[in-house]
MARBA-3410 file (N, C-alpha, C, O; in Angstrom, 1 decimal):
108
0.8,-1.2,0.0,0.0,0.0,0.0,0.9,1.2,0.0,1.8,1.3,0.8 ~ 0.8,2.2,-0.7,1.5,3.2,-0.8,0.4,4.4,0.0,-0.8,4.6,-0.1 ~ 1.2,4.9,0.6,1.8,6.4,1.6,1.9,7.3,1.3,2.7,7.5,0.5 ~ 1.0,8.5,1.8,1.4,9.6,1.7,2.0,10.0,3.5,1.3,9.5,4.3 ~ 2.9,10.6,3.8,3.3,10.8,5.2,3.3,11.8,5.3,3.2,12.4,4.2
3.4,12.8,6.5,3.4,14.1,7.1,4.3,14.2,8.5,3.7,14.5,9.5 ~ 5.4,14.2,8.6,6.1,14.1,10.1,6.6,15.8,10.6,7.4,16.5,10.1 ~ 5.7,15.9,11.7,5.3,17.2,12.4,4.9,17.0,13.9,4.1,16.2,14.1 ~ 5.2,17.4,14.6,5.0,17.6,16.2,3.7,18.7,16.6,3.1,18.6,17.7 ~ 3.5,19.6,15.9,2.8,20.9,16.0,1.7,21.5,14.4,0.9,22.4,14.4
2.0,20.9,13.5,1.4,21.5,12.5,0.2,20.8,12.5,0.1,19.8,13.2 ~ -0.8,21.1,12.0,-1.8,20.0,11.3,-1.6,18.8,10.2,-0.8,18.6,9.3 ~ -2.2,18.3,10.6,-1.5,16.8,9.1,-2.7,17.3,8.1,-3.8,17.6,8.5 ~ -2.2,17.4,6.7,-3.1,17.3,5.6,-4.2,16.2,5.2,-4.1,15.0,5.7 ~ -5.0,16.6,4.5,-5.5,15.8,4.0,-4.9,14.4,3.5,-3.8,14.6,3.0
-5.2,13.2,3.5,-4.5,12.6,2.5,-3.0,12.0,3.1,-2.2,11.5,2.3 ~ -2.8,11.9,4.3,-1.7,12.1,4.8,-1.8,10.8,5.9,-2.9,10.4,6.3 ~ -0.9,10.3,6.3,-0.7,9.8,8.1,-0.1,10.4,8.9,1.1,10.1,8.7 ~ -0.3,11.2,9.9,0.8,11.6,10.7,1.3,11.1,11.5,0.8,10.4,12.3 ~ 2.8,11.4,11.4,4.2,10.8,12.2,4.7,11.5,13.5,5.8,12.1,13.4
4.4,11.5,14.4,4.6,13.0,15.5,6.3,12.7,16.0,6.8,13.6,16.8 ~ 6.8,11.9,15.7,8.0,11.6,15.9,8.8,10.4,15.0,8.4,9.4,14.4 ~ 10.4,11.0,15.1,11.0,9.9,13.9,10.6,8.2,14.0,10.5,7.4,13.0 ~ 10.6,8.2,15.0,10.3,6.6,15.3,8.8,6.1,14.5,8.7,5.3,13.6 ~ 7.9,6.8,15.2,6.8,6.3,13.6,6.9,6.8,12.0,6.3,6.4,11.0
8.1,7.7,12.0,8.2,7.9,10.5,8.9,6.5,9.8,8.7,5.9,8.7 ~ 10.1,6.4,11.2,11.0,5.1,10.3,10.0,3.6,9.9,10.0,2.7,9.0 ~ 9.1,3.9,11.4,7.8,2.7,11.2,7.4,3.0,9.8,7.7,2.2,8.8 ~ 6.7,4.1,9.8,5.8,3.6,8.3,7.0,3.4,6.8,7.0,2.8,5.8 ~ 8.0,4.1,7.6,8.8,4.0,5.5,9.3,2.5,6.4,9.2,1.8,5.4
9.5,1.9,7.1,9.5,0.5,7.1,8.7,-0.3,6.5,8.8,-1.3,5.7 ~ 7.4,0.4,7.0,6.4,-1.3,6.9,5.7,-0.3,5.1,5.0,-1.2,4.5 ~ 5.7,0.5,4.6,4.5,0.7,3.8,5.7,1.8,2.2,6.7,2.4,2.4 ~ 5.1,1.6,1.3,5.8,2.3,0.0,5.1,3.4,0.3,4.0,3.5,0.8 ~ 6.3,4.8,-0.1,6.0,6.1,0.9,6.1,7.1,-0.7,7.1,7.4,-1.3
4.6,7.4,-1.0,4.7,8.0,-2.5,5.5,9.7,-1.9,6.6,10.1,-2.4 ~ 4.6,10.6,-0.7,5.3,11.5,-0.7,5.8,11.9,0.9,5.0,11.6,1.7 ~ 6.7,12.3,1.3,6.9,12.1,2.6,7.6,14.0,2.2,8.4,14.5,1.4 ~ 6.5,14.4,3.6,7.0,15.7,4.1,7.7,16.1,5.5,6.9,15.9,6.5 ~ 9.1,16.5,5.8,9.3,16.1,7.0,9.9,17.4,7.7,10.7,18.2,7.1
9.5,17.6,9.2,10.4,19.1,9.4,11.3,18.5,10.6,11.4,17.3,11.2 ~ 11.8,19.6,10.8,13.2,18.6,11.6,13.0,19.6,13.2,14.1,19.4,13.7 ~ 12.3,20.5,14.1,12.4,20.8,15.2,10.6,19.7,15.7,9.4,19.8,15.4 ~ 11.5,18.6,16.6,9.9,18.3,17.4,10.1,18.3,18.5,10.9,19.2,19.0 ~ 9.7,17.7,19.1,9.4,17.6,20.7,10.5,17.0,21.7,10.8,17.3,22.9
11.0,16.1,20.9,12.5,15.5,21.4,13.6,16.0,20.9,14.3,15.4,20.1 ~ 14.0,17.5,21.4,15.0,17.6,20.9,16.5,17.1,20.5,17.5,17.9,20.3 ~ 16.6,15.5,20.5,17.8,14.9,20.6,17.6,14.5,19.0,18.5,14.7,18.1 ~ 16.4,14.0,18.8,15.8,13.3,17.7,15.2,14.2,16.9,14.2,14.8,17.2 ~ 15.7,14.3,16.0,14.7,15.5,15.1,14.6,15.0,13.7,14.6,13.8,13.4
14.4,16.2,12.6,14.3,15.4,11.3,15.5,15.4,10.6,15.6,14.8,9.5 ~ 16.8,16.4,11.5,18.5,16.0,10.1,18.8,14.4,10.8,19.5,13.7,10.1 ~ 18.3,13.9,12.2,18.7,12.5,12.7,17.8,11.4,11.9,17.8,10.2,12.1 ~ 16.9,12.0,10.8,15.7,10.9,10.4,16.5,11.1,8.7,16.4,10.1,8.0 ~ 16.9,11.7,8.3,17.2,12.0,6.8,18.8,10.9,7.2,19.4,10.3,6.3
19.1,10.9,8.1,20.7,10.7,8.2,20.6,9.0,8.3,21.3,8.2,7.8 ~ 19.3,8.9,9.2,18.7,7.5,9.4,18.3,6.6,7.9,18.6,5.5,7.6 ~ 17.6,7.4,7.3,17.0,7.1,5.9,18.0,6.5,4.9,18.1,5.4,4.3 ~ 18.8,7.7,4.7,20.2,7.4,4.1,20.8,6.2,4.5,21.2,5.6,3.5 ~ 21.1,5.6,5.6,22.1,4.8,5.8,21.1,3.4,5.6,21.8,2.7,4.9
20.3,3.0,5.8,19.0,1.9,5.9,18.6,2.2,4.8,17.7,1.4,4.6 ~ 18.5,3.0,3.7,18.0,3.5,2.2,16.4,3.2,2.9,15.8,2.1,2.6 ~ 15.9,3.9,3.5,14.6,3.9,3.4,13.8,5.3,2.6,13.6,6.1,3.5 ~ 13.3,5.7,1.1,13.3,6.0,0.5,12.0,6.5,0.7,11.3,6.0,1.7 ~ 11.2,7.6,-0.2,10.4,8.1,-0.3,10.1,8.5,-2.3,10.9,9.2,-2.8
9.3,8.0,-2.8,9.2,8.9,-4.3,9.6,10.4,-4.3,10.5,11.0,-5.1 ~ 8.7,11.2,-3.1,9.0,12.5,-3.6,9.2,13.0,-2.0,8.5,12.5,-1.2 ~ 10.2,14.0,-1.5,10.5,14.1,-0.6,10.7,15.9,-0.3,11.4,16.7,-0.9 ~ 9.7,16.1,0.9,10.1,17.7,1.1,10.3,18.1,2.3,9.5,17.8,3.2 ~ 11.2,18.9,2.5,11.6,19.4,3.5,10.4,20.8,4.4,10.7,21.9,3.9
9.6,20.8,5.2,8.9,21.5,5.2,9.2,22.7,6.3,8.7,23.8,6.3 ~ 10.0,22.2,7.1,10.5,22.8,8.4,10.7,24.2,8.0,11.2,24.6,7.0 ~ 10.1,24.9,9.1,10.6,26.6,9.0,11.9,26.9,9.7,12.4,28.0,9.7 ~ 12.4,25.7,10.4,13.7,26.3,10.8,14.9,26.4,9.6,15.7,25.6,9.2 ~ 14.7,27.2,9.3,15.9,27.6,7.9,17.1,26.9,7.7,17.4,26.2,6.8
17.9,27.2,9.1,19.2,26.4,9.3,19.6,24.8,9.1,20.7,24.2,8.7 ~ 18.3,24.4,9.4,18.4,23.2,10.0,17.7,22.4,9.1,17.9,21.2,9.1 ~ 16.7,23.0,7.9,15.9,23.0,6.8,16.9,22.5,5.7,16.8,21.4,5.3 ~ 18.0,23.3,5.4,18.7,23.4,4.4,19.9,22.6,4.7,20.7,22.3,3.8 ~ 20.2,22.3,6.0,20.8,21.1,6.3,20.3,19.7,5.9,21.1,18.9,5.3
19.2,19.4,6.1,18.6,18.3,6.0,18.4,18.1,3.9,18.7,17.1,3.2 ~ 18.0,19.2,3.5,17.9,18.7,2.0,19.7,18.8,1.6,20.1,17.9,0.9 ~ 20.5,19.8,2.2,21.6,19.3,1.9,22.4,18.1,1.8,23.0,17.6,0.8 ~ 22.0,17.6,3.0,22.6,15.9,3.2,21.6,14.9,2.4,21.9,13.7,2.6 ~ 20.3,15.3,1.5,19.6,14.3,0.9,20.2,14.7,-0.5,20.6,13.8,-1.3
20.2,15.8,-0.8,20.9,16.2,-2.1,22.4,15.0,-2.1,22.5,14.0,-2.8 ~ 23.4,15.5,-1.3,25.0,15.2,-1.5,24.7,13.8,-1.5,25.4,13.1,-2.3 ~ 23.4,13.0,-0.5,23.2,11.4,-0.7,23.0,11.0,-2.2,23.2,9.8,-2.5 ~ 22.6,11.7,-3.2,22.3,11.6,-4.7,23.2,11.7,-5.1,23.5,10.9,-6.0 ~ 24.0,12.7,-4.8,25.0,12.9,-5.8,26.3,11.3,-5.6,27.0,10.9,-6.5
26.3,10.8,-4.4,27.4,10.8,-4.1,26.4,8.4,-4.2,27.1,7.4,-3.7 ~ 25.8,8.3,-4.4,25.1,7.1,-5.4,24.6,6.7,-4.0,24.5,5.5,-3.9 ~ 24.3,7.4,-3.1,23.8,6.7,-1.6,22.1,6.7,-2.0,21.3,6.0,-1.3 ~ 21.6,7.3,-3.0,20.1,7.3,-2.6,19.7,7.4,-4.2,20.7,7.3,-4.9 ~ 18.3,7.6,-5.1,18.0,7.3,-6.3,18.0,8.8,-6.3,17.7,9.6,-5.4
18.6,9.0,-8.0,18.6,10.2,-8.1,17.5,10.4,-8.8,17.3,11.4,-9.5 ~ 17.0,9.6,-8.7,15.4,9.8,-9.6,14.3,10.5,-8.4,13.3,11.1,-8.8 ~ 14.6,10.3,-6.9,13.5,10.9,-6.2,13.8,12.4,-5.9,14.9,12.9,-5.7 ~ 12.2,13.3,-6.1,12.3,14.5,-6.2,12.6,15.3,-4.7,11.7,14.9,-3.9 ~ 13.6,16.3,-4.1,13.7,16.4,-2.9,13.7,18.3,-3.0,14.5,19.1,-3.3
12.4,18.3,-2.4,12.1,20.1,-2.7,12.6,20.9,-0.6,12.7,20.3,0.4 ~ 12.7,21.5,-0.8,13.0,22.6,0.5,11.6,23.7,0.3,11.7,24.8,-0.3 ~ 10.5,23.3,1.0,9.1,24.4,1.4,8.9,24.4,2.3,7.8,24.0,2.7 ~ 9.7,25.0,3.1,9.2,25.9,4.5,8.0,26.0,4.4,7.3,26.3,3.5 ~ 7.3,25.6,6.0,5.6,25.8,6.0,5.7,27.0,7.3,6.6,27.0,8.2
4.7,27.8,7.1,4.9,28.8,8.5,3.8,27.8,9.9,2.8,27.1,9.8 ~ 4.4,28.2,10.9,4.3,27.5,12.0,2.8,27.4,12.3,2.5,26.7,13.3 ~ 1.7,27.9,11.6,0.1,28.4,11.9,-0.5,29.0,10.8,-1.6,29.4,10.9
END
């Protein structure tokens, strides 16, 4: 069964979506289910565990997404995270066929 995911601590989940309120059910679902779009921001509730420790996680276990976006308004930490999914393409760690966008969502 293919997936749409939403991993957010604070936002609303979309339509069309499952929400992931932490990395641990994100890695659950790109475990158990094919993940057409996975949107993920990287400040949640655990600040040990966030979303550059779930991209870094992904990478190394190749747990993949078709289309992948970075939604987090934290800028820093935003552009970290697509950084390290970008350099994983380039560098033959991940399919250079999956699309990986940087869209900041505002907090409300």
């Amino acid at each position: 069964m293919t997936v749409n995911v939403f991993l957010d601590d604070y936002r609303h989940c979309p339509q069309g979506y499952i929400l992931a309120k932490d990395i641990d059910e994100c890695i659950d679902l790109l475990e158990r289910h094919s993940i057409s779009h996975l949107s993920l921001d990287h400040d949640l509730e655990c600040k040990t565990r966030n979303g550059l420790m779930l991209v870094h996680y992904m990478v190394k276990y190749k747990l993949f997404a078709e289309f992948i976006t970075i939604h987090s308004a934290n800028s820093v930490a935003g552009k970290q995270m697509f950084k390290y999914l970008k350099e994983a393409q380039i560098e033959n760690l991940m399919p250079k066929a999956i699309r990986i966008l940087l869209r900041p969502l505002p907090l409300r």
